[in-house]
KEKE-3310 file (N, C-alpha, C; in steps of 0.2 Angstrom, whole numbers, plus 5000, padded with zeros to 4 digits):
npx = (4884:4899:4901:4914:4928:4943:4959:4968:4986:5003:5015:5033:5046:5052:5065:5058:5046:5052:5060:5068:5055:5055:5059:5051:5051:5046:5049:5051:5042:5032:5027:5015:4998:4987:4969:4968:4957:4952:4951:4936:4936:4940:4960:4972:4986:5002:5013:5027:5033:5033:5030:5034:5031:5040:5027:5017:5013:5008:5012:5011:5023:5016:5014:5005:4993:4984:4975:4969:4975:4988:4999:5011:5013:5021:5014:5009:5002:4995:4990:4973:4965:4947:4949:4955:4960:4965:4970:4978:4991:5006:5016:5027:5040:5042:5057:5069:5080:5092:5087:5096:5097:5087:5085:5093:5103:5116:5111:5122:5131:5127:5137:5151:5150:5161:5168:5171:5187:5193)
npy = (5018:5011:4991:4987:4982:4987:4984:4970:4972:4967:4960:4960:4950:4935:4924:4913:4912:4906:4903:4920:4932:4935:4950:4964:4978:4994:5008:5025:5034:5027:5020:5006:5010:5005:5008:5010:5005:5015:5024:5026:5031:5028:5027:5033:5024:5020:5009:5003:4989:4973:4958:4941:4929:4910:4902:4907:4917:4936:4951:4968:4982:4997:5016:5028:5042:5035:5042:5053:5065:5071:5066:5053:5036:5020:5004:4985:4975:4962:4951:4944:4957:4963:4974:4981:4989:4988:5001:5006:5001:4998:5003:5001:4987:4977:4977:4966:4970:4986:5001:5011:5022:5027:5033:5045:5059:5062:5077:5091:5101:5118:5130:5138:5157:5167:5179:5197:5203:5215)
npz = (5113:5109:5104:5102:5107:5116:5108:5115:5120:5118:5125:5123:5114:5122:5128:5131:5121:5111:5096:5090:5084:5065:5058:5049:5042:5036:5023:5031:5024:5019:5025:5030:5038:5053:5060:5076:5090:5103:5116:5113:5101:5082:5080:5070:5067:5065:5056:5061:5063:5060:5067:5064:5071:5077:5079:5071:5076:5075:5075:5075:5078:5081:5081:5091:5094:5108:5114:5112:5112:5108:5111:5106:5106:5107:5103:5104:5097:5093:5079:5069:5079:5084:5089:5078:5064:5046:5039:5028:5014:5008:4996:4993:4996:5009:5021:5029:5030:5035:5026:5022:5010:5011:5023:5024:5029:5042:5053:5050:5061:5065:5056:5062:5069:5067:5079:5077:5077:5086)
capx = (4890:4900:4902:4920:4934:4949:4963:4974:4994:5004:5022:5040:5047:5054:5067:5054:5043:5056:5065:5066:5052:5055:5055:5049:5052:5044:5054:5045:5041:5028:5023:5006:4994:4981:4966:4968:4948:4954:4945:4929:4936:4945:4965:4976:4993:5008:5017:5034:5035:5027:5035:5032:5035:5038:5022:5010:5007:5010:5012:5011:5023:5013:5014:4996:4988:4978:4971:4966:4977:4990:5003:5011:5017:5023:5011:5012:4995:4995:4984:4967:4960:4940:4948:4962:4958:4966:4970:4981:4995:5011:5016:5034:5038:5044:5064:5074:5087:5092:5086:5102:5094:5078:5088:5094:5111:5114:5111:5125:5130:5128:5145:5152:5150:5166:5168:5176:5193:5194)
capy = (5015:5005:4987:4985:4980:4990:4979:4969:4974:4960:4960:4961:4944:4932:4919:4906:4909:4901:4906:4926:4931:4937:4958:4966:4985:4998:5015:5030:5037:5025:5015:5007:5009:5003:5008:5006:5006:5018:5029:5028:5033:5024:5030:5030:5021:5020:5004:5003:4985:4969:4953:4933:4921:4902:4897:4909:4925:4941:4958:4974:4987:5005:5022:5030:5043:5035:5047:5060:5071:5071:5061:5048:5031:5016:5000:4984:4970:4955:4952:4951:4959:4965:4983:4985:4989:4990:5010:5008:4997:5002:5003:4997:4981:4979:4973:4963:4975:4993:5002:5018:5026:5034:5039:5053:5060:5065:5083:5093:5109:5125:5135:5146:5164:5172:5186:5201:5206:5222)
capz = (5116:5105:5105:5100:5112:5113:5106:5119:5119:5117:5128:5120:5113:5128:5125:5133:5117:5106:5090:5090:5079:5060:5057:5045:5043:5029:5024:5034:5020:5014:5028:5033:5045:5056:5065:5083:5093:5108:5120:5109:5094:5080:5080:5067:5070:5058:5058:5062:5061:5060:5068:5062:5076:5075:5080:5068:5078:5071:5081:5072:5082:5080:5085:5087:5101:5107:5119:5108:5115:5102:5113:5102:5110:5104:5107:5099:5095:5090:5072:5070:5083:5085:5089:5073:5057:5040:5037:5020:5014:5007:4988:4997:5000:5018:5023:5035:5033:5036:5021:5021:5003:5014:5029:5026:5031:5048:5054:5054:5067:5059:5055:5070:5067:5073:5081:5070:5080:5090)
cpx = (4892:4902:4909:4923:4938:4955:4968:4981:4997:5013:5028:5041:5052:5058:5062:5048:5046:5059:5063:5062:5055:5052:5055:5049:5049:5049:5049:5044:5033:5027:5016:5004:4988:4978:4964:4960:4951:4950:4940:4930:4939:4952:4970:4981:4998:5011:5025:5036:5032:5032:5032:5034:5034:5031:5014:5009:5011:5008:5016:5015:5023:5014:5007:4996:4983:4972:4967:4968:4986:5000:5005:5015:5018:5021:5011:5005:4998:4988:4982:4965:4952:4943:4954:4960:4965:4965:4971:4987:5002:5014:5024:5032:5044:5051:5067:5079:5086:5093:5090:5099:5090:5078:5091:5100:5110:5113:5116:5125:5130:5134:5144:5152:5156:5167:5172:5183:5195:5200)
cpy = (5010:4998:4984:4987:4985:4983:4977:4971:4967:4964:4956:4951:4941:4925:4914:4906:4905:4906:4914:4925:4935:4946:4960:4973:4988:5005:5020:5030:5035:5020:5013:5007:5005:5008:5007:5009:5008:5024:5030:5032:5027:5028:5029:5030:5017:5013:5005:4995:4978:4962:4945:4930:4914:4900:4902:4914:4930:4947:4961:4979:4993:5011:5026:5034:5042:5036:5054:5069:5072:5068:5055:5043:5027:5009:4992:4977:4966:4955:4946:4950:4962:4974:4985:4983:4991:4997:5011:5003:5002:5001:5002:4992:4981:4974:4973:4967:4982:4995:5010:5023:5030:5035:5045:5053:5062:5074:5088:5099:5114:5128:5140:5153:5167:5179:5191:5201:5211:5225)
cpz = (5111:5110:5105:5106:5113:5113:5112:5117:5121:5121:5122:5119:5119:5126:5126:5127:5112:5102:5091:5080:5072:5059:5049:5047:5036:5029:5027:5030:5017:5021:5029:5038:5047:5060:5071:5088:5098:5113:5116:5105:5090:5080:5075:5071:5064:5061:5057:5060:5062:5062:5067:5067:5072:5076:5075:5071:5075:5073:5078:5079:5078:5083:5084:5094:5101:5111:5115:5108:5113:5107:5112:5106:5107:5107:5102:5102:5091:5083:5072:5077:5083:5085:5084:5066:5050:5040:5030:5021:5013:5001:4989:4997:5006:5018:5029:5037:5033:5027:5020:5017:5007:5022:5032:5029:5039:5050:5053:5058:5060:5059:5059:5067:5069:5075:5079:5078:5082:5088)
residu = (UNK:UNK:UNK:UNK:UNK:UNK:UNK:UNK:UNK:UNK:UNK:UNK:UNK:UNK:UNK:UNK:UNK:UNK:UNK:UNK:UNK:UNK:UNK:UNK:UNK:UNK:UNK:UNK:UNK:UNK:UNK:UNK:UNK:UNK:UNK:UNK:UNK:UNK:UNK:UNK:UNK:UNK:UNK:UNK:UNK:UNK:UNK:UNK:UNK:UNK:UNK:UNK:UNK:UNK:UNK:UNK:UNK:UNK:UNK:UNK:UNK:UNK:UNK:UNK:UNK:UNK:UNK:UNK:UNK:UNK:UNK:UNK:UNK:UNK:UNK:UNK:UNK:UNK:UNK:UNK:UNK:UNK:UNK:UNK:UNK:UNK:UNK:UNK:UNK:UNK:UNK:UNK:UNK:UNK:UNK:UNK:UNK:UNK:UNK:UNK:UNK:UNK:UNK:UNK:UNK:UNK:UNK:UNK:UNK:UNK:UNK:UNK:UNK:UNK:UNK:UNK:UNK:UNK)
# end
């Protein structure tokens, strides 16, 4: 049986912590991960984004199953924890703003087939 903890969850930011915290975001394409310590495995978990508050704390929001049962959620730790590891970095560097280039266009419909004319 392991000795490692699974990582507490940290709640959403609240006007009563003060200044809203600093985001940081990477492109999907190249984001990093962590190892989240989860039902007695370790899990990978892609980071979506990483937030700086005024007072020094720093909470990675991830996406990871970590049931082992291939249901992805969106959960979000404060950094370091005992239960979250380093997975890989990102050869990106991570921005404030919305990154359009690696977006991608929207979907469009597929073209109507019409029906020949009787």
């Amino acid at each position: 049986m392991s000795t490692i903890e699974e990582p507490t969850e940290s709640r959403p930011w609240r006007t009563e912590d003060g200044p809203q915290p600093e985001v940081w975001t990477w492109p999907n394409v190249d984001c990093p991960a962590l190892y989240v310590w989860a039902s007695g495995a370790w899990r990978y978990a892609r980071v979506q984004a990483r937030q700086n508050y005024a007072d020094g704390r720093v909470i990675y929001l991830v996406e990871a199953d970590l049931r082992g049962d291939t249901t992805v959620t969106v959960h979000r730790y404060a950094w370091p924890q005992p239960g979250l590891r380093v997975a890989h970095g990102s050869s990106m560097e991570p921005s404030r703003g919305v990154d359009e280039a690696n977006q991608g266009d929207m979907p469009r419909p597929a073209p109507r087939k019409l029906r020949p004319s009787a």
